[in-house]
C-alpha positions in Angstrom: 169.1 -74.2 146.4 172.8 -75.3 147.4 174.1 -75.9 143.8 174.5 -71.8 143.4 177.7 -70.7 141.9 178.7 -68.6 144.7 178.5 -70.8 147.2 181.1 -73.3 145.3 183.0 -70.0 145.3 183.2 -69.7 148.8 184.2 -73.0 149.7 186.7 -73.1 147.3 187.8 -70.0 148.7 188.0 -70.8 152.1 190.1 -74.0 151.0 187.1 -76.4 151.3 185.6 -78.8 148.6 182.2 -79.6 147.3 179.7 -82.2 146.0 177.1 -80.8 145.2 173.8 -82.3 143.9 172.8 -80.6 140.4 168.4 -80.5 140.1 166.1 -78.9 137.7 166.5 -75.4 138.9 169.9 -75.5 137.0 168.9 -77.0 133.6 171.8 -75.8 131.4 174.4 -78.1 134.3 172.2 -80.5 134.0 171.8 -81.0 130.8 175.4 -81.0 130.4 175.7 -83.5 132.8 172.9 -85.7 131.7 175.1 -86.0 127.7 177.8 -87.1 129.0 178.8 -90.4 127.8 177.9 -92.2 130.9 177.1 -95.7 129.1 181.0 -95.7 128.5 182.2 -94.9 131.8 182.8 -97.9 133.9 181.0 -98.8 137.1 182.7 -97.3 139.8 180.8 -98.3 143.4 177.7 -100.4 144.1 176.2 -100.6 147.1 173.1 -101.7 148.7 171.0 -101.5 151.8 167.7 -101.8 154.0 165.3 -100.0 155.9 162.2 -98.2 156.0 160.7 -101.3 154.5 162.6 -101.1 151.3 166.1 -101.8 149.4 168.0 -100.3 147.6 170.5 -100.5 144.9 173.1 -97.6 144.2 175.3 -97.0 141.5 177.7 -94.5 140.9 180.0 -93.7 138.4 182.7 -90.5 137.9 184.2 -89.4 135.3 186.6 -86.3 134.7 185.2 -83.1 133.2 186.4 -80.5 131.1 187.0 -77.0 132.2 184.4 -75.6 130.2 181.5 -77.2 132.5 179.8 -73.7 133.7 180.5 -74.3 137.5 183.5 -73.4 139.5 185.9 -75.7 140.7 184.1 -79.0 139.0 186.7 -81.5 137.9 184.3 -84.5 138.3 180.7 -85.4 137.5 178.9 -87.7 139.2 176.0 -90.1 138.1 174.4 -92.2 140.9 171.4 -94.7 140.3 169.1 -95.8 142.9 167.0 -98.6 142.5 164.2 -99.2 145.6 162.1 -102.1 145.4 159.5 -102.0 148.3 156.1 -104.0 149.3 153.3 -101.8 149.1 150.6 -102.4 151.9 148.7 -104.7 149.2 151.3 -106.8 149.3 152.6 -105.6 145.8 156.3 -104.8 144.9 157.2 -101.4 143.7 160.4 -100.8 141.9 161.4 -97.0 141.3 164.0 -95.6 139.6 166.1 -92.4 139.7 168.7 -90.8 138.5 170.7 -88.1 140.3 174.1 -86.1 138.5 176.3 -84.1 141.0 179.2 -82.1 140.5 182.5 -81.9 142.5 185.4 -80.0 143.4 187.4 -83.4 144.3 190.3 -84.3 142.5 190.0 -88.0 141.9 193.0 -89.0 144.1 190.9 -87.1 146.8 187.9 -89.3 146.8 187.5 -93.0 145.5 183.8 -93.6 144.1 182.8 -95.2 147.3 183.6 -92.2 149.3 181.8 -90.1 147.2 179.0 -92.0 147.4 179.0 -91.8 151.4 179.7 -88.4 151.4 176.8 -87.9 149.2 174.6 -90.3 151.4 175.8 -88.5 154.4 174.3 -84.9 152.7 171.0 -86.8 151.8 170.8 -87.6 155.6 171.3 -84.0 156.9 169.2 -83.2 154.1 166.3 -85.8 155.8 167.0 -84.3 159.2 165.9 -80.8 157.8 163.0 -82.2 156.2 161.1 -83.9 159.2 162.5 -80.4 161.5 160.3 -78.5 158.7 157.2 -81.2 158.3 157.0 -82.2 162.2 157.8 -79.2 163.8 157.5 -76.4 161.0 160.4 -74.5 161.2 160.6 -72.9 157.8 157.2 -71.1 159.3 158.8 -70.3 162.9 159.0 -66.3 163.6 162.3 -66.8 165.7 164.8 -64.8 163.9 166.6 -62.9 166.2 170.0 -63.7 168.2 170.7 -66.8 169.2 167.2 -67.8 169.3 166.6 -69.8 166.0 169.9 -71.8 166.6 168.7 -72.8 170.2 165.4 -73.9 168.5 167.2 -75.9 165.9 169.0 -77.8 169.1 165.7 -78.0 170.7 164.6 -79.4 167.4 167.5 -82.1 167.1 167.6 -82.9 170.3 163.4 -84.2 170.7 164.5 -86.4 167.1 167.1 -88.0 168.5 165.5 -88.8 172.0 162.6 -90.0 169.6 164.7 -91.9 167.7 166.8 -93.6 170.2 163.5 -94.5 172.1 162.2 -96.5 168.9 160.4 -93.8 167.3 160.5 -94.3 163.5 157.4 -91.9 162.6 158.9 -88.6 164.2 155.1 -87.0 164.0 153.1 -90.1 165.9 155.8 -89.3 168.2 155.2 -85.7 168.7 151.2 -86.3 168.9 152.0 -89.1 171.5 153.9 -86.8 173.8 152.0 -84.1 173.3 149.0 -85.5 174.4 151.3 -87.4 177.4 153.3 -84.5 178.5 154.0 -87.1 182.0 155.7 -89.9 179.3 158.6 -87.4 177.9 159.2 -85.9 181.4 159.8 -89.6 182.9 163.0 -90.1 180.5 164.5 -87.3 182.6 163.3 -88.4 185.8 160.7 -85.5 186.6 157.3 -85.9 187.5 154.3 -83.9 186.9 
């Protein structure tokens, strides 16, 4: 959805930059992306981490692209690969695999690999954030569109995550279902009583 020609546009415009993630709903990009001669490119970041019960191994690699590439502004491709190995509850390990190719209006002085990898982690943590607002509290379906309304739900929204979050939640849903059915619990945290 965010990969659309006019939006790079605009931020280019307004003197911004972009990386932006290129999926299947852009297949002539992608394709493009996907030929380039990444087995020649060098290995430009690798990092790893833990949590949610898995790691993970991330690679990423940029290389220059021509001006030909049919998106505005992108000077660099990007090819990250994630490798998760996690225990499944039978005590199994799973190992997946996946490939993602972004584009980018950064000039390679303007961003080292690493830095583009946590500016690209940094979108896929917004991007999360969105994703449990829309599956814990449906907000893609909310009818508030009007004024200042949907932006004051969205804080609403944020601000019950975080307090979640900082008070151990990890499943954002067990903790709406535990305060909802213990209206008393959330109101203690702010020192009110029913």
């Amino acid at each position: 959805m965010h990969t659309q020609t006019g939006h790079a546009a605009q931020i280019l415009a307004q003197g911004g930059d972009y990386i932006l993630i290129v999926k299947a709903n852009r297949p002539t990009l992608l394709r493009q992306l996907k030929d380039l001669p990444w087995n020649q490119i060098p290995l430009g970041d690798r990092t790893t981490g833990t949590g949610h019960g898995r790691g993970e191994i991330r690679r990423i690699k940029i290389c220059g692209v021509r001006p030909g590439l049919p998106f505005p502004g992108a000077v660099q491709a990007v090819q990250v690969k994630r490798r998760r190995v996690r225990r499944t509850p039978g005590g199994r390990t799973k190992v997946t695999m996946k490939t993602v190719y972004a584009v980018t209006s950064l000039k390679p002085g303007r961003a080292t690999p690493a830095r583009t990898g946590e500016l690209m982690r940094g979108h896929w943590q917004v991007e999360a954030l969105h994703h449990v607002r829309d599956v814990t509290f449906g907000e893609d379906a909310s009818r508030v569109r009007t004024g200042n309304a949907p932006r004051a739900m969205a804080a609403f929204r944020n601000l019950a995550i975080g307090l979640a979050g900082a008070l151990g939640w990890t499943n954002m849903a067990e903790a709406v279902e535990h305060y909802h059915a213990n209206p008393a619990h959330a109101l203690q945290w702010f020192g009110l009583t029913i």
